[in-house]
N, C-alpha and C positions, 0 to 999 in steps of 0.2 A: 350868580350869573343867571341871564334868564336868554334858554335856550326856544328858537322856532324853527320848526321842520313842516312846511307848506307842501312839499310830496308827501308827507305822512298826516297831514294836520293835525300835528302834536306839538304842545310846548313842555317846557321841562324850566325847575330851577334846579341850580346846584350849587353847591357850598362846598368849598375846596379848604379844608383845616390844613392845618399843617402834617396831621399821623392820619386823622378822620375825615372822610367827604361823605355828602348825603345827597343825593337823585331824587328829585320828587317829578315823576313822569304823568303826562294825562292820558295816554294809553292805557297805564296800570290805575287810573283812577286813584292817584296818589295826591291828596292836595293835603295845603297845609294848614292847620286849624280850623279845620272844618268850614274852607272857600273854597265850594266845588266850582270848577270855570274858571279860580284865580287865582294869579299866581303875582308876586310883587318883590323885586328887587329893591336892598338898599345896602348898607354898610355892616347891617348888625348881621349875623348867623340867627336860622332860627330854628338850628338844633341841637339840643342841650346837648351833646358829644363833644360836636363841632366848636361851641361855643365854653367848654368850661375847658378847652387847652391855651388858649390864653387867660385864665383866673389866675390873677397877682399872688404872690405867695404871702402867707395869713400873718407873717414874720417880718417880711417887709413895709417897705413905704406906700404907702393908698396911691393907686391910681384910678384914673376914670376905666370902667366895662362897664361899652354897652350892653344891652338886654333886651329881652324881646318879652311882651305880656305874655304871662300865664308857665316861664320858666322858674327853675327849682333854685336861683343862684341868690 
């Protein structure tokens, strides 16, 4: 989710896992991949936490996970 705070001019994204969430705030100068100023919403998690609690189990049947450049899966 990509949050805006116009009394504060701060944006934020967040990633809601199901056990894990992750805050990236521009107040604390928190961006992600090295895009200071930007921040960008889509479908995928883009933190390896967040995103390896849905990883299919290695015993089961292949499904599609998506991914985001430069993670460890």
């Amino acid at each position: 989710m990509l949050i805006g705070d116009a009394k504060n001019n701060e944006i934020a994204m967040y990633e809601l896992g199901t056990s894990h969430t992750r805050l990236w705030r521009s107040s604390r100068n928190d961006w992600f991949g090295g895009t200071p100023g930007f921040y960008w919403g889509d479908n995928n998690s883009k933190d390896l936490t967040v995103n390896l609690e849905y990883a299919p189990d290695p015993q089961g049947t292949p499904e599609y996970l998506p991914s985001c450049p430069g993670s460890a899966i």
